[in-house]
C-alpha positions as a LaTeX table, in Angstrom:
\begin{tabular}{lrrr}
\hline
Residue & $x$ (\AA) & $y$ (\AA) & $z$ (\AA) \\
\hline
Unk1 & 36.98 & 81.72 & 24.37 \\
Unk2 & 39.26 & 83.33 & 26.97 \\
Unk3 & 37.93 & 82.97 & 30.58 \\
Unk4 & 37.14 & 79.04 & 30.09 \\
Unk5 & 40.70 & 78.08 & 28.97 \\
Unk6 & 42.22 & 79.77 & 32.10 \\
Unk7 & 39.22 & 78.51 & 34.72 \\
Unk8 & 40.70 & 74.49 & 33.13 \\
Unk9 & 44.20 & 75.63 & 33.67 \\
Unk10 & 43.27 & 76.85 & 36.86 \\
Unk11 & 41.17 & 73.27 & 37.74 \\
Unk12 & 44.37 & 71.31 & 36.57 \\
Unk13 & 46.93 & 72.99 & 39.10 \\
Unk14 & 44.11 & 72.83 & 42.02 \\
Unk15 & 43.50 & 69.29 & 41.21 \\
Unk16 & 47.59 & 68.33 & 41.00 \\
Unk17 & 47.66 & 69.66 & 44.54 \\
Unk18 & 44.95 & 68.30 & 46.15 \\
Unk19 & 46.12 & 65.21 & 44.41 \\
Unk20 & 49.93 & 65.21 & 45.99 \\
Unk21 & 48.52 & 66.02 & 49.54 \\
Unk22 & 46.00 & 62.95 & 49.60 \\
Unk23 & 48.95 & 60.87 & 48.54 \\
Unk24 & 51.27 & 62.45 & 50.59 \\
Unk25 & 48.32 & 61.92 & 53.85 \\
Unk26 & 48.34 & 58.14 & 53.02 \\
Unk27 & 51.74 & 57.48 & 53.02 \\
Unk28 & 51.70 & 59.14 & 56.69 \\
Unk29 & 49.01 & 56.96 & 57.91 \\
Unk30 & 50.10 & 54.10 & 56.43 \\
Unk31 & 53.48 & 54.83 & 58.04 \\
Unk32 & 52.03 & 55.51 & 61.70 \\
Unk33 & 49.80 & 51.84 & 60.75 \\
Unk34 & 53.38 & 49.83 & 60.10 \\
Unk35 & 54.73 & 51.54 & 63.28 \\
Unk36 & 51.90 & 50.40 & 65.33 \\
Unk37 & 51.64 & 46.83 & 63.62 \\
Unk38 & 54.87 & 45.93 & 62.84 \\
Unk39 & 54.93 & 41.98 & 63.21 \\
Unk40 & 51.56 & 42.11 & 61.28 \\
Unk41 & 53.24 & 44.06 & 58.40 \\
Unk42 & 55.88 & 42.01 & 58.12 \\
Unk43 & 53.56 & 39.21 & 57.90 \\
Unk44 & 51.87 & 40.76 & 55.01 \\
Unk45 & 55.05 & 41.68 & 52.76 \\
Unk46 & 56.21 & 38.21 & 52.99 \\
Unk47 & 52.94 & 36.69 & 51.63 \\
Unk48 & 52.56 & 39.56 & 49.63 \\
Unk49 & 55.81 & 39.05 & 47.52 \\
Unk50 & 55.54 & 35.32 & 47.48 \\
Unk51 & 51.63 & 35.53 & 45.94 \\
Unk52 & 53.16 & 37.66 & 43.28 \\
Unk53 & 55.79 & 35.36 & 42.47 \\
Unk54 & 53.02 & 32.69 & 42.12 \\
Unk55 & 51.03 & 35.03 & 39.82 \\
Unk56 & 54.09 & 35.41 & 37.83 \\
Unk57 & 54.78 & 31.54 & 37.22 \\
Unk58 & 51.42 & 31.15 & 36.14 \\
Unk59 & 51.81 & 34.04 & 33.89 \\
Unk60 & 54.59 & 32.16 & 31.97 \\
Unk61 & 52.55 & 28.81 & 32.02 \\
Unk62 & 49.29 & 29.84 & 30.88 \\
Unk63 & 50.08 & 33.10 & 29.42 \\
Unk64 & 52.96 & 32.84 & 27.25 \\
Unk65 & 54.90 & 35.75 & 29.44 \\
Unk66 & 58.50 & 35.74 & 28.21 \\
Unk67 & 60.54 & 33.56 & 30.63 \\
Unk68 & 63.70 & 35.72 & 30.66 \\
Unk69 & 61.70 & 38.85 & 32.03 \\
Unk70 & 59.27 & 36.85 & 34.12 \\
Unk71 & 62.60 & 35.21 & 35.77 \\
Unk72 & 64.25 & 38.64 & 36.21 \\
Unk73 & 60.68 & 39.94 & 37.81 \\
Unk74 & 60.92 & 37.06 & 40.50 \\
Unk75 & 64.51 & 37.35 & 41.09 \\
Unk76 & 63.54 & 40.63 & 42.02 \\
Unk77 & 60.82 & 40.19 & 44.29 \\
Unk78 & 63.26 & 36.98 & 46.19 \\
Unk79 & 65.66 & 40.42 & 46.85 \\
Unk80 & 63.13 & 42.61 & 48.18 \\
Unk81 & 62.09 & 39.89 & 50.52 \\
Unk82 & 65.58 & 39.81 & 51.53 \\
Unk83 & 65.11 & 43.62 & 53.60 \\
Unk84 & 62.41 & 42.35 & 55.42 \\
Unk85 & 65.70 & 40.30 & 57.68 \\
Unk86 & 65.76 & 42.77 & 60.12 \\
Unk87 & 62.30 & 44.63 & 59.67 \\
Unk88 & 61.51 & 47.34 & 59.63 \\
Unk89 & 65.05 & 49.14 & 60.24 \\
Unk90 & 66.68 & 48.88 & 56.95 \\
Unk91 & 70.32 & 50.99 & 56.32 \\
Unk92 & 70.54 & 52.58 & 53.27 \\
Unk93 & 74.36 & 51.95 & 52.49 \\
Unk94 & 73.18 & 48.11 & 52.63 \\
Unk95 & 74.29 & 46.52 & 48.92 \\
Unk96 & 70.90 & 44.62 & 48.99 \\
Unk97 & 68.67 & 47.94 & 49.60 \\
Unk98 & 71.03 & 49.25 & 46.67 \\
Unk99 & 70.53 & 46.41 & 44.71 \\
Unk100 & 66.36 & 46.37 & 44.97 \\
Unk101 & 66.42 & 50.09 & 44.27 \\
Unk102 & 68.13 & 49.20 & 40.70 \\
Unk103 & 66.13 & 46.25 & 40.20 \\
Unk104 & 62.78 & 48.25 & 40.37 \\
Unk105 & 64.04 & 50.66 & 37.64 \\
Unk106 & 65.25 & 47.76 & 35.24 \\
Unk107 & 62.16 & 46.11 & 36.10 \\
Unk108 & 60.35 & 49.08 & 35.34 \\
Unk109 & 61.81 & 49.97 & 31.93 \\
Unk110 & 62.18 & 46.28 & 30.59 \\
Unk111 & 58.49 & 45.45 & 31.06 \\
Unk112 & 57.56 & 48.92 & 29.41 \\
Unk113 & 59.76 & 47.70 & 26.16 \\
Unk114 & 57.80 & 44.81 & 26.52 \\
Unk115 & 54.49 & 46.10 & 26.16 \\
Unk116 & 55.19 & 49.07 & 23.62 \\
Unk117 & 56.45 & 46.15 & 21.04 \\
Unk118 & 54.00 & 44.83 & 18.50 \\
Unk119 & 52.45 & 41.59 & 18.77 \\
Unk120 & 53.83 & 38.86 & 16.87 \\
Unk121 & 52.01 & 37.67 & 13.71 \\
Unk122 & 49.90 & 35.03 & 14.84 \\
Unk123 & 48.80 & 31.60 & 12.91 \\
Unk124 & 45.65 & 33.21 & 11.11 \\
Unk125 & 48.13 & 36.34 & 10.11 \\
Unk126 & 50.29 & 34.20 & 8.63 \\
Unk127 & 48.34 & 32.12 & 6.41 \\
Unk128 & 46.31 & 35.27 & 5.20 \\
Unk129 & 49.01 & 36.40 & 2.32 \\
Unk130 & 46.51 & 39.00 & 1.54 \\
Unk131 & 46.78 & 40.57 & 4.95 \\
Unk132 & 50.32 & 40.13 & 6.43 \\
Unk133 & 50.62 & 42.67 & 8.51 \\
Unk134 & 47.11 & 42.36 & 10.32 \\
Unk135 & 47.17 & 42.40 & 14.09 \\
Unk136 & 45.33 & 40.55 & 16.23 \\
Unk137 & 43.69 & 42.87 & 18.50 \\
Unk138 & 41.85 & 40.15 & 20.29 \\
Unk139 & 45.38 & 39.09 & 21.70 \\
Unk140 & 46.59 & 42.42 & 22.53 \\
Unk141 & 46.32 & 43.46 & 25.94 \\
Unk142 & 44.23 & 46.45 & 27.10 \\
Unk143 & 45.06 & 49.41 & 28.47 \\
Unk144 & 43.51 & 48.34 & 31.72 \\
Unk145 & 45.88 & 44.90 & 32.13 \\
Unk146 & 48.43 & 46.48 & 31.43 \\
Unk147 & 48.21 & 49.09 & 34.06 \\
Unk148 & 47.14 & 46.48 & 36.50 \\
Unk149 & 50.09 & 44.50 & 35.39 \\
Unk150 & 52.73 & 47.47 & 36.71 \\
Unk151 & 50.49 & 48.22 & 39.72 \\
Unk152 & 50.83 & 44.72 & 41.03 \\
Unk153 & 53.50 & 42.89 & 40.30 \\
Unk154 & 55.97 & 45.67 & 39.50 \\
Unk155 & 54.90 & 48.47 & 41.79 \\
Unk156 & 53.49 & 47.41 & 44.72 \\
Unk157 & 55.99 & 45.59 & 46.54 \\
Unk158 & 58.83 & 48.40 & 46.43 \\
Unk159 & 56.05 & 51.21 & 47.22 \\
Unk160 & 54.64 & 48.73 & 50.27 \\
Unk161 & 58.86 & 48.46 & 51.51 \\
Unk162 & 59.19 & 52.13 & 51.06 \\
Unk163 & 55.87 & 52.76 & 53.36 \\
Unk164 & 57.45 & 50.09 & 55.36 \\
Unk165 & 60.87 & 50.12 & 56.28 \\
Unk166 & 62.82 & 52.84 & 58.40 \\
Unk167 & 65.74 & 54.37 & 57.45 \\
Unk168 & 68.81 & 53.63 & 59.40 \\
Unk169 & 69.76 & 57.06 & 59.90 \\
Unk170 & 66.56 & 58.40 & 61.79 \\
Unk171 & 67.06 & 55.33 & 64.62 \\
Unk172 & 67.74 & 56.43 & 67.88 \\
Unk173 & 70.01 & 54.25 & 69.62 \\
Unk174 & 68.11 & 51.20 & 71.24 \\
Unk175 & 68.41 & 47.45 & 71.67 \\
Unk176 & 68.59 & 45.74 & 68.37 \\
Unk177 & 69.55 & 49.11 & 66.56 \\
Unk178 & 73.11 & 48.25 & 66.04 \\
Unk179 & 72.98 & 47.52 & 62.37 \\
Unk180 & 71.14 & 50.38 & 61.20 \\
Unk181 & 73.11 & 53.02 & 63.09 \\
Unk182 & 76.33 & 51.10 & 62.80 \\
Unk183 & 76.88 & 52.07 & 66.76 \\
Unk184 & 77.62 & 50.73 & 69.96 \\
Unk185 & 74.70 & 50.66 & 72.89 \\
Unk186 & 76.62 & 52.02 & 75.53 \\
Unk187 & 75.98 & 50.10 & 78.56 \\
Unk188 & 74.25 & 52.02 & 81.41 \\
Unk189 & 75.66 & 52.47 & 85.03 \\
Unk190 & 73.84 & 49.14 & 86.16 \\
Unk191 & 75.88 & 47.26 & 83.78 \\
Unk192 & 73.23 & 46.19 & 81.12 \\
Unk193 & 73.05 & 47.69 & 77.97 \\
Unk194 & 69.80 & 50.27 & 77.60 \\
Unk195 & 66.71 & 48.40 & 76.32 \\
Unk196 & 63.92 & 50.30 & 74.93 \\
Unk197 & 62.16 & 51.21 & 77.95 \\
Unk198 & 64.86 & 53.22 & 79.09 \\
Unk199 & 63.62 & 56.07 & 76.17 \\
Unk200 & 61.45 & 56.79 & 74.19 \\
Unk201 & 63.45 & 55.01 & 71.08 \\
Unk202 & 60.93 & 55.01 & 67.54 \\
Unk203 & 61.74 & 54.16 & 64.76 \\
Unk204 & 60.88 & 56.46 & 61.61 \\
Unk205 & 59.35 & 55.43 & 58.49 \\
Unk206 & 61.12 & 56.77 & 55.22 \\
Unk207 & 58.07 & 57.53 & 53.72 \\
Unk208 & 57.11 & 59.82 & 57.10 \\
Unk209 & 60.33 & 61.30 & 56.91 \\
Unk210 & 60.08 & 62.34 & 53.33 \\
Unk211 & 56.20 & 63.91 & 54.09 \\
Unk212 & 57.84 & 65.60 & 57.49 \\
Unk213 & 61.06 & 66.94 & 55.55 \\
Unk214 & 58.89 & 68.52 & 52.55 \\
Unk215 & 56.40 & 70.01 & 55.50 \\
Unk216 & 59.35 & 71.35 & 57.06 \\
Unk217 & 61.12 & 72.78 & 53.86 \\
Unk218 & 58.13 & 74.29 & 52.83 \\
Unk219 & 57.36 & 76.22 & 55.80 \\
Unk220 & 60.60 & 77.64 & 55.86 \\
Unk221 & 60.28 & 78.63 & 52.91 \\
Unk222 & 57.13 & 80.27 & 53.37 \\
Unk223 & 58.83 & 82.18 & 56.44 \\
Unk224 & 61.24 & 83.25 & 53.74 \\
Unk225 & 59.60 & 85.04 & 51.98 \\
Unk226 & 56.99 & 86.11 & 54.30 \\
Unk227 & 53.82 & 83.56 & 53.30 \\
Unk228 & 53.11 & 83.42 & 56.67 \\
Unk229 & 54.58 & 83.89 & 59.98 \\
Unk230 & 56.47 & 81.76 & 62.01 \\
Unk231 & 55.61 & 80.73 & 65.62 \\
Unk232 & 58.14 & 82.71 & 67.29 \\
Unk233 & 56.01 & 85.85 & 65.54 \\
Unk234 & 53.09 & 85.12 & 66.36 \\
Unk235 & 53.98 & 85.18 & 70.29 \\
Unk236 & 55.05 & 88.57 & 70.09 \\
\hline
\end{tabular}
């Protein structure tokens, strides 16, 4: 066979894109949702974070999860909760924002050692001297927990603050926008400092401003090297 190799090549690299732009379309509307509803989503991440801090616990009580890990895993979670002080401008240089960024990548990598290690020798192992090194499958975790596992309570807060927050450096200047700019309001002729209903002051989602900067780098790109024409073109 020739053709049929090719046409599942061909299916893989159509489905890989199709896949990127749905993901890429939800993190824009989810972005123009925690625009709109931003005391709402704030209200969310905080319950969110502390509910997965309760899973955890229970985890270590009933479960048997290893304490050190399941500490480090809640630690982390008390940090992220710790950018929602200002919600949802966040500044990038901040040591806490730093901080959560490494903490998601330990997190990450310590749970996956976790998981990839074999299971202890249980009780009915050990007394079987015929069988030793037996596992006990019925104690191993599926494919399916595991994957929940990461999706929850490792994933899904730092994806939800990166949907979230706004970076500092796409603020325009407005009232309570001090921190993430780092600048002055200057104050207007009146003598009050300019509110937000003197402009039209938004704040910008990171995850917006990542889809709108690879939109934007593609279609120059595609102007480049003549995929399709620009608008300046097409009026002429």
């Amino acid at each position: 066979m020739w053709i049929l190799p090719l046409v599942g090549y061909l299916g893989v690299i159509v489905g890989f894109v199709f896949l990127t732009l749905a993901i890429a379309s939800g993190l824009y509307y989810l972005s123009e949702l925690v625009e709109e509803h931003t005391v709402l989503a704030r209200r969310l991440l905080s319950r969110l974070i502390y509910g997965i801090i309760t899973v955890q616990i229970l985890l270590v009580i009933f479960d048997r999860f290893p304490l050190f890990l399941s500490l480090l895993s809640v630690v982390s979670h008390l940090v992220y909760a710790s950018n929602l002080r200002r919600f949802p401008i966040v500044k990038l240089s901040d040591p806490l924002f730093i901080l959560s960024c490494l903490l998601v990548g330990i997190n990450h990598w310590l749970w996956f050692r976790h998981f990839s290690k074999p299971l202890p020798s249980s009780r009915r192992t050990e007394n079987n001297w015929r069988q030793p090194y037996q596992v006990d499958y019925d104690e191993m975790p599926s494919f399916s927990e595991v994957a929940s596992y990461f999706g929850l309570c490792v994933w899904l807060v730092p994806f939800a603050l990166f949907v979230s927050l706004s970076a500092g450096e796409n603020v325009l200047p407005s009232m309570g926008s001090e921190y993430a700019t780092g600048d002055h309001v200057p104050p207007t002729g009146l003598g009050h400092s300019r509110g937000p209903s003197d402009g039209k002051a938004k704040n910008k989602g990171m995850a917006k401003a990542l889809v709108d900067n690879v939109r934007d780098w593609a279609r120059e790109n595609g102007e480049l090297m003549g995929l399709w024409r620009g608008e300046r073109t097409r009026r002429f």
